[in-house]
N, C-alpha and C positions, 0 to 999 in steps of 0.2 A: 402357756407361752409367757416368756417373759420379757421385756422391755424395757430399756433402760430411758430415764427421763432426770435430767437435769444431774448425770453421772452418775442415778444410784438405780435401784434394782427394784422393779416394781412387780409383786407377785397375783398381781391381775392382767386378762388381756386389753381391757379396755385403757381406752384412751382419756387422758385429761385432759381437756381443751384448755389449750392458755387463754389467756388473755385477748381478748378481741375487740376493737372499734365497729367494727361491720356490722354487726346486730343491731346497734344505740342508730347508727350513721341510716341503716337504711329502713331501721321504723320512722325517724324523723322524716326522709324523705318520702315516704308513703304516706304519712300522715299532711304534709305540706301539699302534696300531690292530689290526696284527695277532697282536704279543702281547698283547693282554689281552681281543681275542676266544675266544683258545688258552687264557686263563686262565680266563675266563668257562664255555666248557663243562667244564673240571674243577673248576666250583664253587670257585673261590675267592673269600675273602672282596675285597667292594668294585671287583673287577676290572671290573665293568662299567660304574661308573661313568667310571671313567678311559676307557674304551672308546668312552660316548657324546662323552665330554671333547675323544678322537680322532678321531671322526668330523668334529664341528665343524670344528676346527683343518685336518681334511686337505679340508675343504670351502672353507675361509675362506681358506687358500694356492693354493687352485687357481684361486677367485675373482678373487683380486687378482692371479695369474699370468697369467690367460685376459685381465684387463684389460689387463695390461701389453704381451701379445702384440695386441690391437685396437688399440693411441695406435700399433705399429709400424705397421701398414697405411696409418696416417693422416701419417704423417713420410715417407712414399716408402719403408722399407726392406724392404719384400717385394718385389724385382725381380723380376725370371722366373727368372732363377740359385737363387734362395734360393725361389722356391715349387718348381720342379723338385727342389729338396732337399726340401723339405716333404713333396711328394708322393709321393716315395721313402718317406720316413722313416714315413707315414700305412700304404702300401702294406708296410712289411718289419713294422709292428706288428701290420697284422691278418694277416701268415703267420705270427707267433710267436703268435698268439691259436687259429690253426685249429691249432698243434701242439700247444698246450695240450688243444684239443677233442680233436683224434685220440688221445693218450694216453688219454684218457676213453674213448671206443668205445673204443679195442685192450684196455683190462680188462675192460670189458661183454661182450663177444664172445669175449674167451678162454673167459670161464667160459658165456655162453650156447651156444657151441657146441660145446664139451664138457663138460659138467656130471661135474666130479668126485664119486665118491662120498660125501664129504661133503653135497652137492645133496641127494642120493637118485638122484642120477646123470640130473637131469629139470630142463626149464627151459620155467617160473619151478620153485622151487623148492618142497618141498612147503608147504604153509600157506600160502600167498603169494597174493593173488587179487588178480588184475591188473584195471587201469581198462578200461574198456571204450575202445577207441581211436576208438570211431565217435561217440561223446558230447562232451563236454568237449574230449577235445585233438582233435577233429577240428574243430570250432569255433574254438578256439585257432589253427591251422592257418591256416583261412579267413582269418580277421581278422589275423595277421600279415601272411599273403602281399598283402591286400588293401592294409595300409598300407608297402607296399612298394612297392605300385602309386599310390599317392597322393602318397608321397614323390619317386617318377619323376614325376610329374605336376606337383609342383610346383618341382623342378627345371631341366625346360622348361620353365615358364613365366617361372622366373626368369630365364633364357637368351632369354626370346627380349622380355624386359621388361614381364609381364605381372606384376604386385607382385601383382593381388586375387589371382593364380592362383597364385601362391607361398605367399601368406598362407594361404589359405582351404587348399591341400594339404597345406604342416607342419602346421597348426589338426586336419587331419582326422589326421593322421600318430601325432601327438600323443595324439589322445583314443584310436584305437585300438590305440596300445603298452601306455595306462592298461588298459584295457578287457584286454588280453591278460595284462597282471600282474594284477589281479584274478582274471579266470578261473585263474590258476595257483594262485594265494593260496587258491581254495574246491578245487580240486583237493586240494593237500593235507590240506586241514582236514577231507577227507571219505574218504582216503586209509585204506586198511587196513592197510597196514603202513606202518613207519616205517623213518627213515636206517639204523636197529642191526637191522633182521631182513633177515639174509643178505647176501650181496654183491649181491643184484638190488637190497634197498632201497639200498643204502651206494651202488652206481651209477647208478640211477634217480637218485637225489635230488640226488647231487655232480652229476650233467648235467645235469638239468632246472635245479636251482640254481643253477648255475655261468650257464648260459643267460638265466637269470629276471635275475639281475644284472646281466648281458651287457644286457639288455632295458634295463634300471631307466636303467644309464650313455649308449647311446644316444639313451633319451629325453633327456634331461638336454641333452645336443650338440644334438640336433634343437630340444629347447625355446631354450637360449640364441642357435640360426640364426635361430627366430621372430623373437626379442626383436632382433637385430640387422637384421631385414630391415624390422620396424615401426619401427626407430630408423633407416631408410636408412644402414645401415652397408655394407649389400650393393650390387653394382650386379651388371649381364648379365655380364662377362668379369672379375670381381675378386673371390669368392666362395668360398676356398678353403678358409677352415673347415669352411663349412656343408656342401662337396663332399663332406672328407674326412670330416663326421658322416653321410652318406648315405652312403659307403661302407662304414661303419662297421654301419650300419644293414643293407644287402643282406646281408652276411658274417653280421649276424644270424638276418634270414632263411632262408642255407642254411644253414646250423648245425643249425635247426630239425628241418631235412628230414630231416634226419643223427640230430636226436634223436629222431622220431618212432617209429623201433622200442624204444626203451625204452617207449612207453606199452606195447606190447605182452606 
């Protein structure tokens, strides 16, 4: 396949990226962002402001980066060459995301399954009184796995060119990611102990939270796949984003399953 770039005749399918600000723009803001979160919980003064300052800025670079990547789809430059890279590159992020998870369980389980005497040599540990796992996060549980199944749902429909059946599936997708961040949000706030008691809260919380986020940034992809599929930006066989935001989404899902013995 051949491609024309800058009027002449390029006899590769891949694509050359030009020139970009986005990349530089929103490592700065991730880095601004996570130092003055780090300063933020040591109370420093004003830190947080710059933090929300950060937040914007790494939102507003990804925006216009995420634009820049949709006008490519629209010039011809997403061949098959350059999505089968895509595809890769979607695929090697969510195995460096479950290594991030696995670290998490392998410090949960070191000390739940041997509870040093600091513990009381007992897990949970003493004082500690755990959520009831049949309540709340078994609810939480349901309504993930369910918008998992909603978002497969609307996946083939998109494939087989049913748009209400796409819409109406990320729509439902969507409201119960919200619905599962809220249940997590009154989880805590009803929560008996906190991040600082023990290494059960400090694990409980980095996982579930770490997760909860996980949640937050999926919806986000799912929502922007909506937005592009009511603006006919998607068709049945050209859909790669919103593919790789659905798998991004299942990987949530099992994650889940993984974090359910921390309610415990």
């Amino acid at each position: 396949m051949t491609n024309l770039v800058r009027g002449n005749f390029q006899d590769h399918p891949f694509h050359l990226v030009s020139p970009s600000p986005w990349p530089l723009y929103t490592s700065i803001s991730l880095f601004t962002l996570t130092l003055n979160a780090a300063l933020s919980m040591h109370l420093f003064s004003s830190s947080y402001i710059f933090f929300y300052i950060a937040l914007v800025t790494v939102v507003g670079s990804m925006a216009l980066w995420f634009r820049d990547i949709i006008s490519e789809t629209y010039l011809g430059n997403h061949t098959m060459a350059v999505q089968k890279g895509l595809n890769l590159g979607i695929m090697l992020f969510i195995i460096s995301e479950a290594l991030f998870f696995l670290a998490i369980f392998w410090a949960y389980f070191h000390s739940a399954l041997t509870p040093t005497v600091e513990l009381g040599s007992q897990w949970p540990p003493m004082g500690i009184e755990c959520a009831n796992p049949l309540e709340l996060p078994l609810l939480n549980t349901v309504i993930l796995l369910s918008s998992g199944a909603t978002i497969t749902y609307a996946h083939h429909s998109l494939i087989k060119g049913d748009r209400k059946g796409a819409i109406y599936g990320t729509i439902f997708t969507v409201i119960l990611a919200l619905v599962f961040t809220l249940f997590q949000l009154i989880e805590y706030s009803v929560s008996s102990f906190t991040i600082s008691d023990s290494v059960y809260g400090t694990c409980f919380f980095f996982g579930t939270g770490f997760h909860g986020f996980h949640v937050i940034v999926g919806t986000i992809f799912l929502a922007v796949g909506l937005w592009r599929i009511i603006g006919y930006h998607l068709t049945d066989h050209h859909h790669l984003g919103y593919e790789g935001g659905i798998l991004y989404w299942h990987f949530v899902d099992v994650v889940w399953l993984f974090c359910a013995p921390l309610w415990i």
